[in-house]
MDTraj code that builds the backbone (N, CA, C; nanometers):
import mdtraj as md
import numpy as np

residues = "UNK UNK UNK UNK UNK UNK UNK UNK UNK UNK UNK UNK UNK UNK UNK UNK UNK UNK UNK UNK UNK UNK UNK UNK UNK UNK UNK UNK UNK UNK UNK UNK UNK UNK UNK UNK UNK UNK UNK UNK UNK UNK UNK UNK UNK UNK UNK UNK UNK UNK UNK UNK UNK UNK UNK UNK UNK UNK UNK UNK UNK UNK UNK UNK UNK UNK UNK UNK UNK UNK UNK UNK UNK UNK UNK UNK UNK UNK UNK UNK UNK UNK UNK UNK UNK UNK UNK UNK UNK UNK UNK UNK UNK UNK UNK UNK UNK UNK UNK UNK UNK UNK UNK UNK UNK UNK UNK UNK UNK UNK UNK UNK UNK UNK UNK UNK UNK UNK UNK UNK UNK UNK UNK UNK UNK UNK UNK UNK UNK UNK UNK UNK UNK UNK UNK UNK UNK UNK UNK UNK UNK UNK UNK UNK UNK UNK UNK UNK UNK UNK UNK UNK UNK UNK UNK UNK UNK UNK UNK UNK UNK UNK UNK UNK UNK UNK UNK UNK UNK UNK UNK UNK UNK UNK UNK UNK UNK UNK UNK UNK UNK UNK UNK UNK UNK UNK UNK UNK UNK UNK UNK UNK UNK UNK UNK UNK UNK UNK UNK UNK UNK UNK UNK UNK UNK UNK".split()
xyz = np.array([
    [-4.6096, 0.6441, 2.0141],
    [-4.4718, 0.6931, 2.0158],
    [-4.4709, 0.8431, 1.9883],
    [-4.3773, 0.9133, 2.0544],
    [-4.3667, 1.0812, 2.0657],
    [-4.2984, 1.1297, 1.9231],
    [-4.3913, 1.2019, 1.8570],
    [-4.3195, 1.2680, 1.7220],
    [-4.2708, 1.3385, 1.7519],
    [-4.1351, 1.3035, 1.7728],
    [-4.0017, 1.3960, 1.7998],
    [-3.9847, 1.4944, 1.6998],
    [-3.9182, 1.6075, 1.7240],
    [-3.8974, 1.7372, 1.6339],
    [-3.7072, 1.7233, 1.6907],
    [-3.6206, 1.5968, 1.5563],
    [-3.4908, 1.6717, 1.5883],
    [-3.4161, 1.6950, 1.5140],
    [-3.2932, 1.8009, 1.5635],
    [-3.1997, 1.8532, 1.4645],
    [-3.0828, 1.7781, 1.4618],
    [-3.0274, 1.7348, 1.3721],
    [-2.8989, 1.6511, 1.4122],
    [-2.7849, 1.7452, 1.2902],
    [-2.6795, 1.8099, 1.4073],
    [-2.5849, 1.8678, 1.3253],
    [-2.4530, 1.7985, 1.3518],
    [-2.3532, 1.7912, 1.2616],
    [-2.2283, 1.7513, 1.2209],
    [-2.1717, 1.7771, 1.1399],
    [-2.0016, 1.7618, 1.1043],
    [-1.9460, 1.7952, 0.9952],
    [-1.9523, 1.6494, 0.8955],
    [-1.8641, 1.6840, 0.8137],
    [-1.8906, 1.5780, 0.6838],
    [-1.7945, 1.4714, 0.7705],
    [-1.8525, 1.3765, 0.7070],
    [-1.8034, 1.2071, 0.8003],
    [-1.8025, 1.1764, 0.9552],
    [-1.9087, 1.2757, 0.9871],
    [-1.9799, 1.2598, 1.1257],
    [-2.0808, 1.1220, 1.1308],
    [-2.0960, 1.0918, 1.0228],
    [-2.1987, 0.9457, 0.9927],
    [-2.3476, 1.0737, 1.0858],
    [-2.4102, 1.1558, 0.9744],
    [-2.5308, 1.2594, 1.0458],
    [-2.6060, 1.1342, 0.9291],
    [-2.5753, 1.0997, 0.8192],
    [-2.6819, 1.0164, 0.7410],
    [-2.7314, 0.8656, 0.8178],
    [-2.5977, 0.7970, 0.8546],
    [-2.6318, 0.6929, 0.8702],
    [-2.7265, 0.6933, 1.0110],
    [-2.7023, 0.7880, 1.1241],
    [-2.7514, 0.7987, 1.2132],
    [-2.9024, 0.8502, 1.2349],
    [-2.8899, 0.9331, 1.0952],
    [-3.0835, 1.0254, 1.0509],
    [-3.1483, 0.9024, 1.0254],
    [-3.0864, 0.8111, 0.9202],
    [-3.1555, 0.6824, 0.9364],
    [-3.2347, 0.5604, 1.0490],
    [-3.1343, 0.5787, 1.1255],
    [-3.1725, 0.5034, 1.2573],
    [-3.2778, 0.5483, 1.3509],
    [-3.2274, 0.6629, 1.3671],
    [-3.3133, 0.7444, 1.4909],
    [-3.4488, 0.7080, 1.3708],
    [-3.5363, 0.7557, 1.2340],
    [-3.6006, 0.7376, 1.1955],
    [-3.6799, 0.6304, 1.1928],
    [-3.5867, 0.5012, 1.1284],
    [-3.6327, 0.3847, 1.1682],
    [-3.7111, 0.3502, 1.3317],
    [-3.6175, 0.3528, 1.4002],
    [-3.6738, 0.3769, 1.5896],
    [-3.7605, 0.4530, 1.6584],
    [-3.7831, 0.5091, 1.6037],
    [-3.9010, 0.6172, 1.6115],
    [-3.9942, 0.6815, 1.5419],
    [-4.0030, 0.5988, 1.4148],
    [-4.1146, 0.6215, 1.2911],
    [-4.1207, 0.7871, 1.3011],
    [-4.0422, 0.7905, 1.2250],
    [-3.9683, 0.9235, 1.2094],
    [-3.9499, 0.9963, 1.0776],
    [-3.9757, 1.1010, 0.9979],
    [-3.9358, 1.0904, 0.8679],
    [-3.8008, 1.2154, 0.8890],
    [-3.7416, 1.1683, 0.7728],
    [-3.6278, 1.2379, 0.7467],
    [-3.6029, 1.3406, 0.6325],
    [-3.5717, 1.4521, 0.7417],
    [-3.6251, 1.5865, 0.6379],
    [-3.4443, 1.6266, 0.5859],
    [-3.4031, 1.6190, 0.4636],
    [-3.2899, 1.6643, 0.4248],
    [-3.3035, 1.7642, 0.2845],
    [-3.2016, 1.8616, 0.3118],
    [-3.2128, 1.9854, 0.2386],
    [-3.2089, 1.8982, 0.0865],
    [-3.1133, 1.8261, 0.0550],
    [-3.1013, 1.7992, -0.0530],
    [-3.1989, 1.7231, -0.1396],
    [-3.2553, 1.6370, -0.0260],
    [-3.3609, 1.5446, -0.0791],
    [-3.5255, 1.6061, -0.0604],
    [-3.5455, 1.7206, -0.0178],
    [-3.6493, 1.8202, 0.0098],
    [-3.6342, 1.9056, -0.1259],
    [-3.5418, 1.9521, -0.1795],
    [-3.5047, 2.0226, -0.3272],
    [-3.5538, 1.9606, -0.3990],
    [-3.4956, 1.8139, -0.4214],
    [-3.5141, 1.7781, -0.5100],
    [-3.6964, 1.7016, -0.5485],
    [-3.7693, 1.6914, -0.3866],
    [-3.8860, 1.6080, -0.3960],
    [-4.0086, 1.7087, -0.4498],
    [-3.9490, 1.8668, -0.4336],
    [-3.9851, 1.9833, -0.4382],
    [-3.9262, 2.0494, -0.5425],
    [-3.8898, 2.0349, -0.7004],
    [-3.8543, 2.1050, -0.7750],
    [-3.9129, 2.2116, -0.8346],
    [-4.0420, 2.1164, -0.8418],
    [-4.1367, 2.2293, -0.8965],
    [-4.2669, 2.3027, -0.7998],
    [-4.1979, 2.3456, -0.7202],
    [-4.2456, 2.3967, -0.6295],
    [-4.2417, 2.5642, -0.6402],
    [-4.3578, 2.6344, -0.6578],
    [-4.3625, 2.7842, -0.6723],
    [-4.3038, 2.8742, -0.5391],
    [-4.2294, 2.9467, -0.5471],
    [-4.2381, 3.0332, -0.4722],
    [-4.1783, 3.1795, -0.5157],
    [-4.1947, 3.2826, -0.4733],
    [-4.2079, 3.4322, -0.4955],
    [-4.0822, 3.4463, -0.6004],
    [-3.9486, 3.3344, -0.5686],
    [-3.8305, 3.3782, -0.6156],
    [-3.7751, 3.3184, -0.7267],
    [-3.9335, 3.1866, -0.7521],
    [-3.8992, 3.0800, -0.8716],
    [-3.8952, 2.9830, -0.8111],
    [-3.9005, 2.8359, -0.8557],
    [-3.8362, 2.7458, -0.8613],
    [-3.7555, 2.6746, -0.8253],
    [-3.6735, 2.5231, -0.7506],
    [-3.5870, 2.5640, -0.6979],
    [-3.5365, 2.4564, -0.8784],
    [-3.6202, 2.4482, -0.9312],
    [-3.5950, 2.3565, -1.0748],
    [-3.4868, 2.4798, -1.1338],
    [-3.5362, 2.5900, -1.1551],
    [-3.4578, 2.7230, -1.2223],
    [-3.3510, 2.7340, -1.1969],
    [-3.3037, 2.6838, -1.0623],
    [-3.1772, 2.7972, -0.9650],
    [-3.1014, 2.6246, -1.0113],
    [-3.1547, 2.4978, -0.9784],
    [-3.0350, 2.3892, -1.0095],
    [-2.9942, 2.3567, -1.1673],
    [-3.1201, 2.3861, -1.2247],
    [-3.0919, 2.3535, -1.3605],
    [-2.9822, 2.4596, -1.4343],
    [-2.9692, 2.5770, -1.3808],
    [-2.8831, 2.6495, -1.4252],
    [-2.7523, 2.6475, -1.3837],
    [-2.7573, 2.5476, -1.2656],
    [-2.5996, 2.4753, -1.1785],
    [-2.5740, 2.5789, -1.0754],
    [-2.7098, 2.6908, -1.0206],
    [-2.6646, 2.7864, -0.9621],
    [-2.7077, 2.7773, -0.8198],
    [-2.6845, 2.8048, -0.6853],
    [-2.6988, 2.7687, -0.5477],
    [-2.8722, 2.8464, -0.5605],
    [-2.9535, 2.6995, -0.5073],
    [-3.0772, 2.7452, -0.4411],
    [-3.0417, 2.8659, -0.3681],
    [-3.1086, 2.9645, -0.3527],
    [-3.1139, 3.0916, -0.2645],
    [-3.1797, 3.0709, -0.0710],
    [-3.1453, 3.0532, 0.0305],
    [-3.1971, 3.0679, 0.1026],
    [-3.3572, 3.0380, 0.1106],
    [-3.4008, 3.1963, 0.0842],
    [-3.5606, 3.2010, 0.0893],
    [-3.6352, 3.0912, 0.0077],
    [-3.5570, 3.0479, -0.1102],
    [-3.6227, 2.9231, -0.1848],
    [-3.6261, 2.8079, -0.0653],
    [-3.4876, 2.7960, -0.0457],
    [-3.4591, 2.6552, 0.0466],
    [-3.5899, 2.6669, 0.1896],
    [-3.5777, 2.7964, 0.2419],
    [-3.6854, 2.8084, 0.4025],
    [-3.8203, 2.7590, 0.3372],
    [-3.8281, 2.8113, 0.2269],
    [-4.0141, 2.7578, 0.1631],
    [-4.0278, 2.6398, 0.1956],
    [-3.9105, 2.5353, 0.1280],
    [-3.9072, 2.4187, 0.0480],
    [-3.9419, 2.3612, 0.2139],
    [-3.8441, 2.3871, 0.2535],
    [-3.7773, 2.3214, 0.4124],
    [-3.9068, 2.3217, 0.4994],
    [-4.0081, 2.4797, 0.5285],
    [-4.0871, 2.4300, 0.5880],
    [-4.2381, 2.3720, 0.5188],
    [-4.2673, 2.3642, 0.4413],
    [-4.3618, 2.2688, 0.3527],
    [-4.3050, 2.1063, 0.4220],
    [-4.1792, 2.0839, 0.3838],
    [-4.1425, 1.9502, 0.4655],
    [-4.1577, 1.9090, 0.5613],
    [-4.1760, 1.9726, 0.6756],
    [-4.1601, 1.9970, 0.7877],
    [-4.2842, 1.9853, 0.8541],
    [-4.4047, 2.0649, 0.7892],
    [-4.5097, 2.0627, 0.8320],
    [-4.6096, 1.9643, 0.7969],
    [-4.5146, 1.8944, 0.7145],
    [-4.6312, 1.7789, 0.6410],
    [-4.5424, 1.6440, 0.7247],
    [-4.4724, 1.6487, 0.7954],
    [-4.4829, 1.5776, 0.8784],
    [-4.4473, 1.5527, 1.0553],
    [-4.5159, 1.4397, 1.0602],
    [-4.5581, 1.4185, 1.2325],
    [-4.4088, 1.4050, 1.2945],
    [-4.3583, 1.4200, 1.2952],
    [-4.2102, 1.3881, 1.3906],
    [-4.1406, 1.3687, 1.2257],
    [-3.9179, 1.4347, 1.2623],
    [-3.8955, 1.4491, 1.2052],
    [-3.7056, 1.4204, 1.2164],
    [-3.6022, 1.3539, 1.1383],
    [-3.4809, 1.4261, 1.2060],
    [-3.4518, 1.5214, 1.0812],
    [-3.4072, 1.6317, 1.0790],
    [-3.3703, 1.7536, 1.0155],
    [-3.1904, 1.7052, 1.0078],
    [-3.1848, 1.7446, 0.9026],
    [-3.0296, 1.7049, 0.8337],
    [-2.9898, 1.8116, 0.7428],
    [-2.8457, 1.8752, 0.7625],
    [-2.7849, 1.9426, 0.6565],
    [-2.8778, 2.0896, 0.6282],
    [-2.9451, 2.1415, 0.7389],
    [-2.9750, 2.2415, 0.7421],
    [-3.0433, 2.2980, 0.9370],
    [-2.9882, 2.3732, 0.9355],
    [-2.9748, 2.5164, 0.9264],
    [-2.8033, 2.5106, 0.8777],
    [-2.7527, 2.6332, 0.7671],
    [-2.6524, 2.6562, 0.7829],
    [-2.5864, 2.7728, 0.7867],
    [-2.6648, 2.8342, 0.8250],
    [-2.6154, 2.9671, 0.8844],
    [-2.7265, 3.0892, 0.9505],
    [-2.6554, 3.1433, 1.0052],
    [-2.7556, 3.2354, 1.1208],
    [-2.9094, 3.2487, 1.0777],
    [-2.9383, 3.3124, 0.9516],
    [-3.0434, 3.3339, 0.8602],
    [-3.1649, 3.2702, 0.8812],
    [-3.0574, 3.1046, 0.8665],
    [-3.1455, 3.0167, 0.8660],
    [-3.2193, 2.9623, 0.9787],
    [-3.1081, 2.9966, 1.0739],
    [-3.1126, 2.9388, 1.2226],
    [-3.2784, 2.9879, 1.2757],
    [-3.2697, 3.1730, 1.2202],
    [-3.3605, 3.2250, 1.2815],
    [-3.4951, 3.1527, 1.1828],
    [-3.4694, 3.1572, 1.0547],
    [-3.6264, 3.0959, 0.9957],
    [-3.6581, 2.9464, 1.0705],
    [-3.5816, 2.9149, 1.0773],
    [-3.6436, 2.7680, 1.1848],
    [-3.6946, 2.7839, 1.2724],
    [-3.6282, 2.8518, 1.3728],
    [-3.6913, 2.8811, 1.4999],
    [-3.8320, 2.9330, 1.5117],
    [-3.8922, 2.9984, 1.4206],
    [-3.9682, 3.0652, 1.3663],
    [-4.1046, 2.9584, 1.3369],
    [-4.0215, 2.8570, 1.1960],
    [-4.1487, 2.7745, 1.1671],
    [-4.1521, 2.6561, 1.2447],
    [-4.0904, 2.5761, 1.3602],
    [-4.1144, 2.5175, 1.3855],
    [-4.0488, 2.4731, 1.5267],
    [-4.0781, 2.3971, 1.6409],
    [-4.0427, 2.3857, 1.7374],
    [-3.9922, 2.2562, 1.7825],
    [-3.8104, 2.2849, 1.8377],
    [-3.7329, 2.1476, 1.8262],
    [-3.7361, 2.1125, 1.9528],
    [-3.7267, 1.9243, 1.9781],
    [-3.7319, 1.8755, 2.0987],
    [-3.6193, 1.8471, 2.1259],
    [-3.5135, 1.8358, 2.0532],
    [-3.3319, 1.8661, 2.0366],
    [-3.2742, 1.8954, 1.9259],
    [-3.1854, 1.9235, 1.9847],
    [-3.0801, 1.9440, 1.8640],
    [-2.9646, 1.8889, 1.9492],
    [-2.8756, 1.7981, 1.8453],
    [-2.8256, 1.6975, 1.8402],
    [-2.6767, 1.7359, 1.8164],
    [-2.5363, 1.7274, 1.8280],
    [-2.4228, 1.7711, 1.7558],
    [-2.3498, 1.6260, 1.7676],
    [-2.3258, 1.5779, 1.6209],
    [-2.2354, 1.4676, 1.6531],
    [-2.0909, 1.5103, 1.6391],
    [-2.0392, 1.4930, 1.7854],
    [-1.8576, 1.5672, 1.7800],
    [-1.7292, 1.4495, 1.7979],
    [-1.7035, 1.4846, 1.6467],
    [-1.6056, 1.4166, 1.6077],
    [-1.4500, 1.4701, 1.5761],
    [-1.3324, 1.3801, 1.6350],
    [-1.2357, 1.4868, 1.6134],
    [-1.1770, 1.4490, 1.4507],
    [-1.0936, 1.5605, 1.4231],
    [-1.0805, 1.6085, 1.3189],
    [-1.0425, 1.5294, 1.2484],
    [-0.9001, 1.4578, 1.2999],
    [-0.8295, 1.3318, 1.2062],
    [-0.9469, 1.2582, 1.2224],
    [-0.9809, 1.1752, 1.3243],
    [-1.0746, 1.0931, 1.2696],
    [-1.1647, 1.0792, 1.1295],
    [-1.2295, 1.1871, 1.1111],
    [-1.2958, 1.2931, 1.0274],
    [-1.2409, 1.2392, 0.9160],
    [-1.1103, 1.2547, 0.8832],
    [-1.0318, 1.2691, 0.7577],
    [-1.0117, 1.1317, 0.7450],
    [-0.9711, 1.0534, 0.8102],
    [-0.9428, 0.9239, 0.8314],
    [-1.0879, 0.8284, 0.7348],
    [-1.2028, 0.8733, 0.7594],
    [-1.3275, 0.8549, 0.7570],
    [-1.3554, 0.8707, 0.5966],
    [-1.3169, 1.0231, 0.5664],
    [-1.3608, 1.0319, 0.4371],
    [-1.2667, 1.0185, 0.3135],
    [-1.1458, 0.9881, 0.3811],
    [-1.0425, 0.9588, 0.2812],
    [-1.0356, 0.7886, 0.2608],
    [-1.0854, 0.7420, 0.3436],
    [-1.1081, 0.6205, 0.3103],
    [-1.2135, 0.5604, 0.2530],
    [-1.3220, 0.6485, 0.2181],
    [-1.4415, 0.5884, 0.1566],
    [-1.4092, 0.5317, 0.0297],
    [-1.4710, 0.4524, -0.0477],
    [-1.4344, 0.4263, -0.1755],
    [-1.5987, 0.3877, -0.2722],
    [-1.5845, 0.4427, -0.3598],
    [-1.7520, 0.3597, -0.4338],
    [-1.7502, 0.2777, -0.5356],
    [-1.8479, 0.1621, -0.5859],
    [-1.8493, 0.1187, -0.6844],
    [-1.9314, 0.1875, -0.7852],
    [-1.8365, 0.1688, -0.8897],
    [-1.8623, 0.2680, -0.9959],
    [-1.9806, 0.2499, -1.0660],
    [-2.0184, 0.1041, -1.0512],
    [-2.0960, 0.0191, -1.1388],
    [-2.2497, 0.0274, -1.0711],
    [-2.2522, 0.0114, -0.9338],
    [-2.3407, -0.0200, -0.8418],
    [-2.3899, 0.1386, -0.7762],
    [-2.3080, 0.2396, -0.7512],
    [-2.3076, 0.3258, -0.6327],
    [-2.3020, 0.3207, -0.4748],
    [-2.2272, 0.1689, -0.4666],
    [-2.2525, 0.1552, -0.3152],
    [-2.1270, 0.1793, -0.2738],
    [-2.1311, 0.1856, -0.1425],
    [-2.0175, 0.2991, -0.0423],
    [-1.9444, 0.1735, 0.0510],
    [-1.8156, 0.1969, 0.0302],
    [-1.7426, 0.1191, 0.1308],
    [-1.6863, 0.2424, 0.1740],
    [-1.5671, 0.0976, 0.2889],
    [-1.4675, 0.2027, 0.3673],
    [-1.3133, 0.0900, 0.3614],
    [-1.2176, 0.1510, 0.3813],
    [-1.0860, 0.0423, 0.3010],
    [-1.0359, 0.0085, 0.4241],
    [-1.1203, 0.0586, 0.5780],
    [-1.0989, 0.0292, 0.6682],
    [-1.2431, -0.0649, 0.7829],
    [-1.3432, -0.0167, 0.7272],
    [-1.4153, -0.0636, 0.8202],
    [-1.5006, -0.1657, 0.7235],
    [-1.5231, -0.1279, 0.6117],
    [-1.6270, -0.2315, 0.5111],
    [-1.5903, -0.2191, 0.3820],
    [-1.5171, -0.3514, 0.4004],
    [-1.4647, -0.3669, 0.2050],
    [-1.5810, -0.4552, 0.1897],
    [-1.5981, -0.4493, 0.0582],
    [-1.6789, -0.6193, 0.0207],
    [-1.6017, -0.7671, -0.0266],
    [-1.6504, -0.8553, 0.0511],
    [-1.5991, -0.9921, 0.0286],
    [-1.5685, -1.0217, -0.1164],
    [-1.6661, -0.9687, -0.1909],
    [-1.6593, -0.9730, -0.3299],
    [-1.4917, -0.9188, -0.4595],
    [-1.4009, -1.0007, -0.4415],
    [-1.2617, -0.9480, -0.5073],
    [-1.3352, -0.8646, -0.6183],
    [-1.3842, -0.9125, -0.7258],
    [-1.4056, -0.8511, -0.8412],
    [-1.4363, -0.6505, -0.8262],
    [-1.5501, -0.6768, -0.7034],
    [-1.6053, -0.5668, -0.6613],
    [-1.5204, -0.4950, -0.6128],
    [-1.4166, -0.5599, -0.5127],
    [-1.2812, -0.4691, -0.4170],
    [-1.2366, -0.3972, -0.5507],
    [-1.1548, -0.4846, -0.6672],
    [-1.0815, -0.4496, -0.7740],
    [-1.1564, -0.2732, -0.8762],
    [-1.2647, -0.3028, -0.8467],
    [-1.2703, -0.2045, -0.9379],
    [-1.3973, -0.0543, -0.8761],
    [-1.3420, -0.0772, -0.7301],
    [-1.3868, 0.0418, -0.6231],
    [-1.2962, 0.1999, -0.6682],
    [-1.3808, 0.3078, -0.6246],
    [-1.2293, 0.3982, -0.7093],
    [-1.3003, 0.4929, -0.5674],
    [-1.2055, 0.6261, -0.5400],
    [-1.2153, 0.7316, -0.4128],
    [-1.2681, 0.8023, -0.5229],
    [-1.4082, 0.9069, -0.4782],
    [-1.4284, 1.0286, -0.5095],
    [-1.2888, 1.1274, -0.5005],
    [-1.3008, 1.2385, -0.6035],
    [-1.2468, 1.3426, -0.5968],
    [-1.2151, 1.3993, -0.4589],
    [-1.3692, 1.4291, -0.4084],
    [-1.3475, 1.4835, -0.2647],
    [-1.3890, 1.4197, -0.2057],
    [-1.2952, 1.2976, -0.1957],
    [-1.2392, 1.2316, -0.0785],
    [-1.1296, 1.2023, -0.0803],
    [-1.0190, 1.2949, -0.1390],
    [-0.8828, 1.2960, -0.1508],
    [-0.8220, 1.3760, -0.0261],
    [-0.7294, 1.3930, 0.0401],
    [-0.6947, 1.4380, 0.1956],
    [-0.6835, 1.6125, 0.1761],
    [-0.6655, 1.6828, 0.0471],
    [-0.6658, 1.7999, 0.0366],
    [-0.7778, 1.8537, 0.0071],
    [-0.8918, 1.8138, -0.0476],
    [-1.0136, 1.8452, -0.0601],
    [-1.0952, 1.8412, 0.0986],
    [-1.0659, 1.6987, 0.1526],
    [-1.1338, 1.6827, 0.2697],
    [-1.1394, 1.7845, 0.3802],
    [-0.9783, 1.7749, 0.3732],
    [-0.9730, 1.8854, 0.4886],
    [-1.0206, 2.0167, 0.4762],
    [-1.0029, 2.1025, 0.3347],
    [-1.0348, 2.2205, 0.2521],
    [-1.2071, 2.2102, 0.2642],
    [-1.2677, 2.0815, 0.2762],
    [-1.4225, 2.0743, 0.2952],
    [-1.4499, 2.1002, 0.4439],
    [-1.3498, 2.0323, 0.5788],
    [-1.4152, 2.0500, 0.6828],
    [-1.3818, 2.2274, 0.7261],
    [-1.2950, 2.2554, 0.6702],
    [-1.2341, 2.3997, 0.7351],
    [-1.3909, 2.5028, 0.6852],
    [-1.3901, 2.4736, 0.5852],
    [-1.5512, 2.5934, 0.5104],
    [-1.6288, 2.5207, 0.6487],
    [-1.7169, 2.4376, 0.6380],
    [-1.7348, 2.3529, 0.7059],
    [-1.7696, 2.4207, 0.8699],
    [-1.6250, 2.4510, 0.8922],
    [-1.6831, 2.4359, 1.0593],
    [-1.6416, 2.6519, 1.0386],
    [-1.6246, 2.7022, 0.9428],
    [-1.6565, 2.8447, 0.8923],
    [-1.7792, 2.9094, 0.8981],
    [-1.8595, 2.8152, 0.8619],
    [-1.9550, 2.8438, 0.7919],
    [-2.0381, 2.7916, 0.9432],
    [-2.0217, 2.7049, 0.9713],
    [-2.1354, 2.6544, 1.0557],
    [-2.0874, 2.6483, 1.2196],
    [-1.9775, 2.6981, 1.2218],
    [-1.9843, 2.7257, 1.3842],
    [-2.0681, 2.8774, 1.4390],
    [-2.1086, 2.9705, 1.3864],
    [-2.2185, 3.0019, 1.4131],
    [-2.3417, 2.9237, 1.5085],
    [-2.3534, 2.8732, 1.3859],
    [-2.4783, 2.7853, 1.4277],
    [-2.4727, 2.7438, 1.5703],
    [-2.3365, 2.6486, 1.5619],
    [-2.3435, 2.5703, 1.6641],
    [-2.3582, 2.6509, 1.7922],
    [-2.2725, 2.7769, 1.7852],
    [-2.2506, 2.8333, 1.9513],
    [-2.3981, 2.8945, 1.9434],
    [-2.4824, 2.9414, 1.8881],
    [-2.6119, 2.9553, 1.8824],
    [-2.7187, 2.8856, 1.9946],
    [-2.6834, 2.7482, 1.9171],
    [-2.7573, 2.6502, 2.0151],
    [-2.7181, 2.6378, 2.1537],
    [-2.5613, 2.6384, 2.1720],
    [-2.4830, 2.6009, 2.2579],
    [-2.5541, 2.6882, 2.3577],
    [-2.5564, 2.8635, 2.3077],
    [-2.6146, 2.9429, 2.4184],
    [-2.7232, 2.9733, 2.4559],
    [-2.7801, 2.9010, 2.3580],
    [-2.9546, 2.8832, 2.4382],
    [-2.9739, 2.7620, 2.4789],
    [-2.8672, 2.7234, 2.5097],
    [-2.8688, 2.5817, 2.6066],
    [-2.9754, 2.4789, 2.5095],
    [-2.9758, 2.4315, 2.4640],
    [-3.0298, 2.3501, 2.3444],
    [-2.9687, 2.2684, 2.3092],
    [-2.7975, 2.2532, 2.2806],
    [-2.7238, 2.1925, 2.2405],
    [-2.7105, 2.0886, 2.3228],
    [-2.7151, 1.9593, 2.2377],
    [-2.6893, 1.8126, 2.3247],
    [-2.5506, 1.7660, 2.2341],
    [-2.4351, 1.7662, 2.2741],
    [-2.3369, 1.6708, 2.2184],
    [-2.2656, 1.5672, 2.2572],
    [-2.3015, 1.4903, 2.1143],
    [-2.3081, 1.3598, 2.1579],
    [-2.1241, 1.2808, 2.1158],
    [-2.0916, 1.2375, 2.1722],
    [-1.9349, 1.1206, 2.1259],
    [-1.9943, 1.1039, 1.9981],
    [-1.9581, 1.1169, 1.8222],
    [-1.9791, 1.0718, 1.7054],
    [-1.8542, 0.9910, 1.6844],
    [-1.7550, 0.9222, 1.7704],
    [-1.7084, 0.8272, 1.7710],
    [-1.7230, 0.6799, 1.8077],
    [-1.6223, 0.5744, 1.7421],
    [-1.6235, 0.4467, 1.7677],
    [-1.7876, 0.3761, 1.6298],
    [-1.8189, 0.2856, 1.7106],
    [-1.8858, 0.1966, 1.5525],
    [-2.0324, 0.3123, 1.5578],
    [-2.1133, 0.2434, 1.4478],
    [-2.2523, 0.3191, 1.4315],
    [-2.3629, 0.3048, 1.5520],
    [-2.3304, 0.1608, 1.6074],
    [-2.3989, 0.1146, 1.7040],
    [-2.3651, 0.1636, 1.8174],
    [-2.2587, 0.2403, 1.8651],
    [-2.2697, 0.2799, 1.9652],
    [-2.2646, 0.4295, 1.9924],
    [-2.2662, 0.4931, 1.8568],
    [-2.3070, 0.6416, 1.8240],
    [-2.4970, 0.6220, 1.8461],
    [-2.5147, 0.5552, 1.7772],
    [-2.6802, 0.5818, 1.7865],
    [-2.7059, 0.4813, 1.9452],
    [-2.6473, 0.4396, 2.0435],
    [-2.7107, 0.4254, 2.1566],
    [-2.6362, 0.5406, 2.2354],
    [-2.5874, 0.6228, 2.2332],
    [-2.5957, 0.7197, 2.2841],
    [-2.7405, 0.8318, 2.2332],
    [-2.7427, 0.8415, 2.1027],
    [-2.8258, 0.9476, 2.1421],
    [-2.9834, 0.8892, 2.1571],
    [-3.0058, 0.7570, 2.1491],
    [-3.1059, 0.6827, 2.2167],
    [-3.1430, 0.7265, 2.2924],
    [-3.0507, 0.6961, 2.3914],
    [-3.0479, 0.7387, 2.5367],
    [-3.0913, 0.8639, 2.5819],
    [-3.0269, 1.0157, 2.4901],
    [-3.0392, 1.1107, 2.5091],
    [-3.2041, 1.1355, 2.5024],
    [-3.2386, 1.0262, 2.3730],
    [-3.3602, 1.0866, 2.3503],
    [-3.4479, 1.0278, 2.4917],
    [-3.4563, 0.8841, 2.5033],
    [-3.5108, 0.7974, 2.6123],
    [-3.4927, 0.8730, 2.7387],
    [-3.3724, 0.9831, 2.7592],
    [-3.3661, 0.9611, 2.8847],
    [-3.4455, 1.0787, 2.9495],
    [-3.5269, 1.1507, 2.8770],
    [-3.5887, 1.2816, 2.8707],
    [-3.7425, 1.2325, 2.8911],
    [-3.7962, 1.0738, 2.8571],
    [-3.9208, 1.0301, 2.8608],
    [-3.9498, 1.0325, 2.9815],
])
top = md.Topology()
chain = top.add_chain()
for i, resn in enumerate(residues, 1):
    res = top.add_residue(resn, chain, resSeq=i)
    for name in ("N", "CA", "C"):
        top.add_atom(name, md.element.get_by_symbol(name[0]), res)
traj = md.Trajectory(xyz[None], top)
């Protein structure tokens, strides 16, 4: 099987997790995410410190920390989907740099939907597991009863999250867009038929 090199970008409640999952699973794939690369990498040296220093002090990893972290990840493995990074020009260019993509991916979702998505999530407090008050409650009453919404997943946060959001990262996107790179995919309707589209995208290139 082909160790794919891909980027999968989206805004928040694009389902980019549930979908990094799949494509991974299907293609023995590992999944490189900024957040979970920080953290597998805390104590990881580089010129500027730590990225243990910059979180423990509650203060934003710096870039050049994150490109270290990111390509150490990257290179230690055979095929990959990339999540929640590049996010901005900077970065765009250090990627391009350390490593070479076989797509990049945009899951495009419209906006209400979006909101619809993350205002309905709900978690158990007890457990940490993730419903939706529309698509997956649990059978379990006790469990329904004592589900509560994150903070930001309240409709003024959400939206206040996608606006930075597509600020911050439409850069990026027209980036790709103009080096013709950009594949976008429908990030609507169920999970199953978001990830057989970009199946396809990937399959249909074999």
């Amino acid at each position: 099987m082909a160790d794919y090199h891909i980027l999968l970008l989206g805004p928040p409640g694009a389902g980019k997790g549930t979908q990094a999952k799949r494509l991974c699973e299907t293609y023995d794939l590992d999944h490189v995410s900024t957040g979970d690369a920080l953290r597998a990498n805390k104590d990881m040296e580089t010129e500027y410190g730590t990225p243990r220093s910059f979180m423990e002090a509650g203060e934003l990893v710096p870039d050049e920390v994150v490109n270290e972290v990111l390509e150490a990840a990257l290179t230690d493995a055979d095929g990959y989907v990339l999540d929640g990074y590049p996010r901005n020009l900077d970065q765009v260019e250090f990627l391009d740099d350390a490593t070479e993509l076989d797509y990049v991916f945009f899951l495009d979702v419209d906006r209400d939907v979006l909101v619809e998505r993350l205002t309905g999530r709900r978690v158990d407090p007890e457990t940490g597991d993730n419903y939706h008050v529309e698509f997956d409650m649990p059978d379990d009453e006790e469990i329904r009863e004592r589900l509560v919404q994150r903070d930001d997943d309240e409709e003024d946060v959400v939206r206040d999250r996608l606006e930075v959001y597509e600020e911050n990262t439409e850069p990026v996107i027209e980036h790709y867009r103009e080096t013709g790179e950009l594949v976008e995919i429908d990030g609507e309707g169920t999970p199953d038929d978001v990830f057989e589209r970009l199946s396809d995208a990937v399959e249909g290139d074999d």
